[in-house]
N, C-alpha and C positions, 0 to 999 in steps of 0.2 A: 781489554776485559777487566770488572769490578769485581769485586770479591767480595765479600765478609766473612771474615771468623768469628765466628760466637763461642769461645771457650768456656769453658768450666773444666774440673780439674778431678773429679774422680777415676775418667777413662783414660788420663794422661798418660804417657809413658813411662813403665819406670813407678806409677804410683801402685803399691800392692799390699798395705796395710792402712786403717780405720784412722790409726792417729796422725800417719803421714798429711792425710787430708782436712779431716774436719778437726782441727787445731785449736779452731775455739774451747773445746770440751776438758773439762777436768781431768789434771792427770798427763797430761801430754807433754813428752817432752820437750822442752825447745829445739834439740837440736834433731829429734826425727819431723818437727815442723820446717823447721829450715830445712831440711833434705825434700822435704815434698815442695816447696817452694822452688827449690835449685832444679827439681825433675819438670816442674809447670816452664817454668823461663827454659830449659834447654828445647822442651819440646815445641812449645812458642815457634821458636827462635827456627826450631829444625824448618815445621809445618812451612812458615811465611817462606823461608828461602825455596825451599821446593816449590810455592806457587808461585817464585818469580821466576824460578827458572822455566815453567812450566810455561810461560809466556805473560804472565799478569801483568797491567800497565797500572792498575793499582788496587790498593790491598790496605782492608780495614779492620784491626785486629781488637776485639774486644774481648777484655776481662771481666765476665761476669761471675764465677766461685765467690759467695758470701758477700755480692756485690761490687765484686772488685778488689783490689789492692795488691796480687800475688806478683804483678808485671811487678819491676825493680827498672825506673828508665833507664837507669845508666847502664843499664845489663842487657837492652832489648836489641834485636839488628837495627843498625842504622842505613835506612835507606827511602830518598826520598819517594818511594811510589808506595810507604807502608805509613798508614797513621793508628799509631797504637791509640788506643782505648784504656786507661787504668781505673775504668769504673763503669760498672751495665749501665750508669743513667750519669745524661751529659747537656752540655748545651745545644740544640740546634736550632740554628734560626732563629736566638735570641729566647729561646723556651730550654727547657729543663724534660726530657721524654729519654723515652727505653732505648740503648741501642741509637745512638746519636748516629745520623750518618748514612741509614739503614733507608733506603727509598727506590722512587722505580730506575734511577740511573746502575743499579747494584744487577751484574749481572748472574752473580750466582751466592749461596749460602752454603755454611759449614759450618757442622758443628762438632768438633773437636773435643776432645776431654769429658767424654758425658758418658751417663749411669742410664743404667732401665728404670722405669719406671716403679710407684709403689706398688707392691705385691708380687714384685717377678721371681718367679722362684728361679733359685739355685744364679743367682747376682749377686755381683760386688756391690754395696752401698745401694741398694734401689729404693728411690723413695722417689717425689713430686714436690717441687718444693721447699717441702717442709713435713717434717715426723707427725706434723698434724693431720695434715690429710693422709684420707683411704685412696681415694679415687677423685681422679677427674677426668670430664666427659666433656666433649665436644659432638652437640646433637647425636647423643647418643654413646657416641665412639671413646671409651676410653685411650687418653692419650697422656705422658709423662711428659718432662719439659721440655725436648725434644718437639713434641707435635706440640706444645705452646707455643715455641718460639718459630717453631715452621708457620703456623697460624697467623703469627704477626708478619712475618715475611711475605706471606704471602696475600696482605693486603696490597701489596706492591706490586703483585706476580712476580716475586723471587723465585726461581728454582732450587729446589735443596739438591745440594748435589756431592755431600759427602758426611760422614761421620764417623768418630772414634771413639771405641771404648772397649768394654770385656765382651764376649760371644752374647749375652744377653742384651744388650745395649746395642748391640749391632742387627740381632735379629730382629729384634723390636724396630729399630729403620727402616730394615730392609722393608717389613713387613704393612710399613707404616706411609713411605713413599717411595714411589716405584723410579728404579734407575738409578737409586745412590748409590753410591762408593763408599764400601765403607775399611775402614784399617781396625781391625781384632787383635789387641794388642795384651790382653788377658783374660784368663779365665776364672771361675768364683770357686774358690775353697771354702769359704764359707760366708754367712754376711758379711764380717769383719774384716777378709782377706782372700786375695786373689794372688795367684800365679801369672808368669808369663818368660818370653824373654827377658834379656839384657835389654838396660833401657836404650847403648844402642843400637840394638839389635831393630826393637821396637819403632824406634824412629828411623831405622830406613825404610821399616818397612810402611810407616806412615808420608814421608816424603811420596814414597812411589805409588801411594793410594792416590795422595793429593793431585800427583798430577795426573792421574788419570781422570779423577772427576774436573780439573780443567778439560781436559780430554772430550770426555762426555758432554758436558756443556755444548763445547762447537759442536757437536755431531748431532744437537739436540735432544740427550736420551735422559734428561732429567726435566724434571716436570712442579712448578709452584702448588704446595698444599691447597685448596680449596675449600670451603667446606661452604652447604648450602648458606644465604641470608636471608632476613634474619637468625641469628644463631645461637640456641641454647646453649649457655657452660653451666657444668651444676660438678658442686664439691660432694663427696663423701667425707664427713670430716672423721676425727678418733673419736674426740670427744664433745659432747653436748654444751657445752659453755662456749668452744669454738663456732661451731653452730651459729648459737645462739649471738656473735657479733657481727659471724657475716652475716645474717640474717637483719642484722639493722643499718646495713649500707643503705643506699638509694635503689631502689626498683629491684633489690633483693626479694628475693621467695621461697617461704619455709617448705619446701613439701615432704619432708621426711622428719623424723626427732636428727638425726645428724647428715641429712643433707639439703644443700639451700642452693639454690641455680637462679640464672640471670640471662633474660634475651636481650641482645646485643646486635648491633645495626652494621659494624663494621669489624674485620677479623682484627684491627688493629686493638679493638677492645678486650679482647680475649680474658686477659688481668685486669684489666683497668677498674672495669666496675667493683672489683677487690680491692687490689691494692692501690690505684693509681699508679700502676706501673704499663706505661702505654705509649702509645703519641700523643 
């Protein structure tokens, strides 16, 4: 069995304040960044062991938080059925695309360390993206990045078959694609901060999520996002000037003062036509 983890680091274990995570931002100290950085690599570290004990024959682990860079190699499991990832965009096949790696041999996806979506009330960190965007819709369906990156997956028929983060972020999964697994490892005190257990309290209890969504997989009860094609994405942006540059991509369309959408021929484009972030 194939795996991929698709990481990001807000629903990590162990991560329960603003500055632990988004690092980049003024004011932050160095050493509560390094602490959220120590919590992203132990949780890493827990996740992949547990889906090799779970039976995995190989196991594809990507860092995408801020695009990469939190994995530390020398700090990661060594094992040759894991090929860590220290960046969401890689070489494959002699090209440069999202998620290197990521195709129809892959038999199942996870998504690990991740936030609800923007606007979910009563969530840790919930946003899409970027603080820029309201909303993003997939023919219709609003969905956070989470159903983006299930949407890329499942140009391949990947099945999503797991996810972790605070109770918002999980119900938003559940809700989102039927028969995932997911590990609820905090809860929102307020935008800035969440509760929970012990981090490793948290990562057992993420280990013994993960192998159950191997679990499920063989039994067949997780299922590749879908969505009808051709297929509408349209942004709600904040503000009008953002608008105003997606709206001057290629086969961009203004149809709101701040929202601009794009039909697309393949779920792998989901981004693409935005940011060039794609296959």
């Amino acid at each position: 069995m194939k795996i991929f983890m698709h990481w990001d680091m807000e629903g990590a274990s162990g991560i329960y304040s603003r500055e632990q995570v988004w690092y980049w931002e003024n004011m932050v100290r160095p050493q509560v960044a390094a602490e959220g950085i120590d919590l992203i690599i132990a949780d890493a570290n827990n996740a992949a062991q547990a889906a090799l004990e779970a039976g995995v024959d190989e196991l594809i682990v990507c860092d995408t938080h801020h695009g990469g860079g939190n994995f530390i190699p020398e700090r990661m499991l060594a094992d040759p059925r894991i090929t860590w990832l220290f960046r969401s965009r890689g070489e494959d096949n002699g090209r440069m695309r999202w998620m290197p790696g990521l195709n129809e041999t892959v038999d199942g996806f996870m998504l690990p360390g991740h936030h609800a979506k923007a606007g979910t009330p009563f969530a840790f960190l919930p946003h899409t993206q970027t603080s820029k965007w309201r909303d993003f819709r997939i023919n219709g369906m609003s969905v956070g990045e989470m159903g983006s990156e299930a949407c890329f997956a499942g140009h391949w028929n990947v099945p999503v078959c797991f996810a972790q983060g605070d109770e918002a972020a999980c119900a938003e999964a559940q809700a989102t694609f039927p028969g995932i697994v997911t590990a609820c490892v905090k809860r929102h005190v307020s935008r800035d901060t969440c509760t929970g257990p012990t981090p490793g309290e948290a990562r057992a209890l993420t280990a013994h999520k993960v192998k159950e969504a191997v679990e499920a997989l063989r039994q067949g009860l997780c299922r590749p996002f879908k969505v009808d094609l051709p297929m509408t994405v349209a942004i709600d942006f904040v503000d009008v000037e953002d608008a105003d540059k997606a709206a001057a991509r290629p086969n961009a369309e203004r149809v709101a003062e701040r929202t601009v959408q794009c039909t697309v021929e393949r779920q792998a484009d989901v981004l693409k036509w935005l940011s060039d972030t794609g296959d």
